[in-house]
C-alpha positions as MATLAB code, in Angstrom:
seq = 'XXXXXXXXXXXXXXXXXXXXXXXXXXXXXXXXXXXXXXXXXXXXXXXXXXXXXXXXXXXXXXXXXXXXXXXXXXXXXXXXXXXXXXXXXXXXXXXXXXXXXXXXXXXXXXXXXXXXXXXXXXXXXXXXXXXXXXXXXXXXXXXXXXXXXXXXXXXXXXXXXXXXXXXXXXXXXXXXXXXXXXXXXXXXXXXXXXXXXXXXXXXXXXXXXXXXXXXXXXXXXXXXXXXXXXXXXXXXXXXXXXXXXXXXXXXXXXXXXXXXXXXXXXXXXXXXXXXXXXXXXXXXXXXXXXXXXXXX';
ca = [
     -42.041  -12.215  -10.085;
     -39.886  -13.379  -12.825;
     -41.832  -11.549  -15.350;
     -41.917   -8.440  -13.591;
     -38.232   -8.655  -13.789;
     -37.835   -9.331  -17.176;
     -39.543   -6.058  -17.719;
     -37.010   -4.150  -15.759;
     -36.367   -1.042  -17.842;
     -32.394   -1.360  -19.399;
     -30.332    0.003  -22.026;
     -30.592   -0.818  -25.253;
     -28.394   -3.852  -26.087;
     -26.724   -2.025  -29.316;
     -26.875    1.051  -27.373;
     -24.655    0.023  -24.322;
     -22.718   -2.331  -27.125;
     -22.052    0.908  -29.143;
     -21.264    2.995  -25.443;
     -18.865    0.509  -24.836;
     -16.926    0.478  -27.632;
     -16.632    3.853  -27.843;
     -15.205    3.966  -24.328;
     -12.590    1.425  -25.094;
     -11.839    2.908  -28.624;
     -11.105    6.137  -26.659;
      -8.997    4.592  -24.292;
      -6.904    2.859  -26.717;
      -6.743    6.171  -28.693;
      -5.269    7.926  -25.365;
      -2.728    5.090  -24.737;
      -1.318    5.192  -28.220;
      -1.287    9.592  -27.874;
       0.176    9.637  -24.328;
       1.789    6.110  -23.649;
       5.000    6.596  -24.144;
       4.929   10.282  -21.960;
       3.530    8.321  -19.102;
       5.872    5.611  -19.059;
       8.997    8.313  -19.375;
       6.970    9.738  -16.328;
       7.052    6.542  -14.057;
      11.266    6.047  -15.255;
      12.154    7.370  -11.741;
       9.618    5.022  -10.445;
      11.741    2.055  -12.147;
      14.869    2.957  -11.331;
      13.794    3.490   -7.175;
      12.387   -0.035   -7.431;
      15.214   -1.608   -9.263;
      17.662   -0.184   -7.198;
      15.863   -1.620   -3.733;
      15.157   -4.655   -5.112;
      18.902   -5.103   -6.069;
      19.842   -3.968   -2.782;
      17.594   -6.941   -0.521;
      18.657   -9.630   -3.461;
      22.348   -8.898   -3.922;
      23.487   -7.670   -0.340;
      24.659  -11.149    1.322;
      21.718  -12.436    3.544;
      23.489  -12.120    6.865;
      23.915   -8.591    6.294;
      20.040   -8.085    5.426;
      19.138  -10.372    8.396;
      21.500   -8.211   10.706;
      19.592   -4.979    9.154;
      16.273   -6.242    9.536;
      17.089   -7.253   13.260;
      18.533   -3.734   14.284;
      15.510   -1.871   12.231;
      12.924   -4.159   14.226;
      14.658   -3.469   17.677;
      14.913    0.085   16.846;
      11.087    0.494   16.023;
       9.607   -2.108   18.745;
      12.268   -2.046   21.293;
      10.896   -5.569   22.208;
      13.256   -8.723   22.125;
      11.047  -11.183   21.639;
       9.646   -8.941   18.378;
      13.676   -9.188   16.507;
      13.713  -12.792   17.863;
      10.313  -13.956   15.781;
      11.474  -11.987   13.054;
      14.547  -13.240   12.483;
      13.625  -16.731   13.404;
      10.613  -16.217   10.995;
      13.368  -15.198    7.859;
      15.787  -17.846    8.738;
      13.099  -20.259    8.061;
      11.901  -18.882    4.936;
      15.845  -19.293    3.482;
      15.854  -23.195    4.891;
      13.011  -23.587    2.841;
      14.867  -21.677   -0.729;
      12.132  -18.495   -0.714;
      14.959  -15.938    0.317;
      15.085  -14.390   -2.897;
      11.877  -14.366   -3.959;
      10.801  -13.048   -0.112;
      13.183  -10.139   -0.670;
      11.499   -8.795   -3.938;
       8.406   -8.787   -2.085;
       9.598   -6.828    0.940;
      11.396   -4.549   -1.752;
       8.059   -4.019   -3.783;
       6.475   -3.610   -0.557;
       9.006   -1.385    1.022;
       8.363    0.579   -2.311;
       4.549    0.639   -2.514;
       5.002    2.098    1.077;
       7.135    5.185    0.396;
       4.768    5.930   -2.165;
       1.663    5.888   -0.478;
       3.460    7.735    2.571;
       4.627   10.236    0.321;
       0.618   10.709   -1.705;
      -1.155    9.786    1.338;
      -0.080   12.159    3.988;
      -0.436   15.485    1.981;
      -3.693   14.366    0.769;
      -4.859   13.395    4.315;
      -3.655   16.702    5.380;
      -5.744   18.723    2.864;
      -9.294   16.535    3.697;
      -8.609   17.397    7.270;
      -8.838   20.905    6.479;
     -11.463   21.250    3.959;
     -15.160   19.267    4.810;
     -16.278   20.091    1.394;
     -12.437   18.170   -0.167;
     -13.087   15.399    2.519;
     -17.009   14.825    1.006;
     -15.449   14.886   -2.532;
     -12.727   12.460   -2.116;
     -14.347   10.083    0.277;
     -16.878    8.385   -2.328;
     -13.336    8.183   -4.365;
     -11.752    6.132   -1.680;
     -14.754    4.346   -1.153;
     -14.895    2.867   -5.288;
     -10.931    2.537   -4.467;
     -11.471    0.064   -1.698;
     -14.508   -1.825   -2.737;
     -13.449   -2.600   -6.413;
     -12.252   -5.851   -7.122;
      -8.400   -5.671   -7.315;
      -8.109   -7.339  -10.664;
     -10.153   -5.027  -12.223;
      -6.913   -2.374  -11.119;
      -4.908   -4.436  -13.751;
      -6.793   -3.925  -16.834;
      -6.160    0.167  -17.109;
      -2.493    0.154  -15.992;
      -1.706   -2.685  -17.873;
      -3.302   -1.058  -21.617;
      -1.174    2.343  -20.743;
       2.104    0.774  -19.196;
       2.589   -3.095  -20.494;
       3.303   -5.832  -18.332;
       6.292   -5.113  -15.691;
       6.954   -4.024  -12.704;
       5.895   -0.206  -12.687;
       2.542   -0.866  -13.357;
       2.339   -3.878  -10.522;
       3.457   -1.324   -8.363;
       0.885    1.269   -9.576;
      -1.680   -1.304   -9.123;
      -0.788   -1.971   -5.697;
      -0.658    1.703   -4.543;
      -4.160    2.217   -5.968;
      -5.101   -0.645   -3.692;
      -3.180    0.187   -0.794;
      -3.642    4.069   -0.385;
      -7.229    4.874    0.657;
      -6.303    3.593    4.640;
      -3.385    6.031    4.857;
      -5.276    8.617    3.538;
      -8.157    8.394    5.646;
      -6.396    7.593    8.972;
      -4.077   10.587    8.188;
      -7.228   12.788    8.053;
      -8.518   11.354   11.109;
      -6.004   11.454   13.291;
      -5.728   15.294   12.581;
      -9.282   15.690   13.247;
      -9.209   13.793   16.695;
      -6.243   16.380   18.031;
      -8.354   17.613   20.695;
      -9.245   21.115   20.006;
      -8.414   22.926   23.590;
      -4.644   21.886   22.379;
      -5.267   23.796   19.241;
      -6.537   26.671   20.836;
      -3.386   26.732   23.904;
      -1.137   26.836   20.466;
      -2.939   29.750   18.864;
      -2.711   31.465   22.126;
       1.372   30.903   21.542;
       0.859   32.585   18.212;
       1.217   29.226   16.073;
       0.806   29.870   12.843;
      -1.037   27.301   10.708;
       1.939   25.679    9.315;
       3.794   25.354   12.886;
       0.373   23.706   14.615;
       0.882   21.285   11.872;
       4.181   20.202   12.328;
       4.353   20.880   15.843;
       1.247   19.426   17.634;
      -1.447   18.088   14.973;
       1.368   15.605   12.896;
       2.564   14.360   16.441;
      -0.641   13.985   18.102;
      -1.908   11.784   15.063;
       1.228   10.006   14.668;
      -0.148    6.742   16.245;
      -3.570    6.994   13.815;
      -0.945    7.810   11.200;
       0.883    4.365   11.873;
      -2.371    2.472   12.096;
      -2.950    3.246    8.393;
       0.857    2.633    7.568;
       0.130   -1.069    9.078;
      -3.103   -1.157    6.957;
      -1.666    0.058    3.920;
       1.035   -2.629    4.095;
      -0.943   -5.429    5.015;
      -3.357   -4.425    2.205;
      -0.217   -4.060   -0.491;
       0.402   -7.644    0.648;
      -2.861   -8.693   -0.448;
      -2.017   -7.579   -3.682;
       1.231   -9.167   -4.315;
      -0.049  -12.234   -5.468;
      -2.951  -10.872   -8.102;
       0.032   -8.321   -9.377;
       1.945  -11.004   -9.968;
      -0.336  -11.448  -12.908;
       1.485   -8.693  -14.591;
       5.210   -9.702  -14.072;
       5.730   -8.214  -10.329;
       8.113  -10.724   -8.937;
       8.433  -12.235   -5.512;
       6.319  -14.338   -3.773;
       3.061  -14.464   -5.609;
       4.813  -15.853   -8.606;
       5.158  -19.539   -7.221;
       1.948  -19.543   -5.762;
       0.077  -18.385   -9.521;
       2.883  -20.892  -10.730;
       1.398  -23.581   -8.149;
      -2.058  -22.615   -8.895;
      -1.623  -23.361  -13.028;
       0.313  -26.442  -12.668;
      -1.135  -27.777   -9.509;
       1.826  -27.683   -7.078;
       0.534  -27.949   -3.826;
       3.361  -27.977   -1.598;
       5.110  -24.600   -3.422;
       1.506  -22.793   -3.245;
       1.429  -23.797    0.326;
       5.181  -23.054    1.256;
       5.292  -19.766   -0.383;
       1.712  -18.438    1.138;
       3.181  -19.395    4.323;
       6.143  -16.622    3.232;
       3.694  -14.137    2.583;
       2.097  -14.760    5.807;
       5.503  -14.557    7.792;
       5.904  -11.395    6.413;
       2.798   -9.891    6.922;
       3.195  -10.897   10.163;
       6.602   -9.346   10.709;
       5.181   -6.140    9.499;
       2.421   -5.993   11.454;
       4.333   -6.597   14.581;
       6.663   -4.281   14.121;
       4.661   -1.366   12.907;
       2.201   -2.041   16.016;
       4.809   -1.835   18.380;
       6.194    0.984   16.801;
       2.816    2.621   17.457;
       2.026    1.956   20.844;
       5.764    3.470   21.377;
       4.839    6.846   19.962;
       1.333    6.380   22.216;
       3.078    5.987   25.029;
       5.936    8.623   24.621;
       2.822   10.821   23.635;
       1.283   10.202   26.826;
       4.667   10.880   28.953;
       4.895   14.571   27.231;
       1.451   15.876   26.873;
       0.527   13.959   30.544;
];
């Protein structure tokens, strides 16, 4: 058996060695060329991230804690929700992670704009094209599978180490849910509602915004909750590349050993991810339910 695998057919070593380096040479050659244009590109980028993360570090905490409690009341309209929230933050500042648990909900709150803002159009235009949907699922597919350090290494040789391309990296990682729950919600909006609004004389863009967006607003939601549950995931690898918050302590704890700050600050990150998903559930089965009141 062994020999018969030694036999498999491969590459040529100098071959694939000379493949390689051409592949990185031309790399290298495009981030010297176009660098600098790409990082002028992502300058907006920066300056929306700098500007949130100042805003969650520098606003005094019971301000943000008063903020967080209306937004989760707003979106849940459950007490005991704002109650395990706020219980959940007021912990994490006993235990000195305030500031550190505010850059991550910044990056996060970030990373979730964005892929809101890509996601949704391009979840739009695979639910009404098969042939775009066959082309960009084996896309999504390499997106989720690959391992996420591996999204470091090409942001990192065309942007440096910072923030921007932590955040990049943590898009890439986070985006495929909201893009395919975007195009499936639109293609579960059952098709006898369709047809009652192109007896109306809907036009294309008005069935859209009228009855397909609303209809798949709770699918919609469920890949908002997996997109930011997944961008959590990533918050400790980024921090690999200078993306502060949270997963900072815990690489710090993991190179020198520090048990009890690994621990501590994990326990953050869980908090959070729990708050999030929580809140963005509830938020969901509210739109379900008010669905179900006007289309019952």
């Amino acid at each position: 058996m062994m020999e018969w695998l030694t036999k498999f057919p491969h590459m040529d070593d100098a071959t694939l060695r000379d493949l390689k380096k051409a592949i990185d040479e031309g790399f290298r050659a495009f981030t010297r060329s176009y660098g600098d244009l790409i990082e002028s590109f992502f300058e907006p980028l920066q300056w929306f991230l700098i500007y949130s993360e100042r805003f969650m570090t520098r606003t005094p905490w019971p301000i943000i804690l008063l903020l967080i409690a209306v937004i989760v009341w707003l979106a849940s309209r459950n007490w005991k929700i704002v109650i395990g929230c706020v219980s959940t933050l007021l912990l994490i500042g006993y235990f000195d992670m305030w500031d550190d648990t505010m850059k991550t909900v910044s990056m996060i709150f970030v990373c979730t704009v964005l892929s809101i803002v890509i996601g949704i159009p391009i979840g739009i235009a695979m639910s009404r094209s098969d042939r775009l949907q066959k082309a960009i699922n084996p896309i999504l597919d390499v997106m989720q599978t690959m391992p996420s350090f591996v999204y470091l290494i090409p942001v990192v040789m065309l942007l440096g180490i910072g923030k921007v391309p932590g955040l990049i990296a943590v898009v890439i990682y986070a985006i495929p849910p909201m893009i395919r729950l975007t195009d499936l919600g639109i293609r579960l909006v059952d098709k006898d509602v369709l047809e009652a609004a192109d007896a109306f004389g809907s036009s294309a863009w008005q069935k859209l915004k009228n009855v397909q967006m609303p209809l798949a607003l709770p699918t919609i939601m469920a890949g908002v909750n997996q997109t930011i549950m997944m961008a959590l995931a990533m918050v400790v690898i980024a921090s690999m590349i200078g993306v502060q918050g949270l997963g900072q302590p815990v690489l710090k704890a993991i190179a020198n050993q520090y048990f009890t700050l690994g621990v501590f600050n994990g326990f953050a990150i869980v908090g959070i991810a729990v708050i999030f998903d929580r809140v963005s559930q509830a938020y969901g089965k509210r739109l379900q339910r008010h669905l179900e009141i006007v289309h019952g």
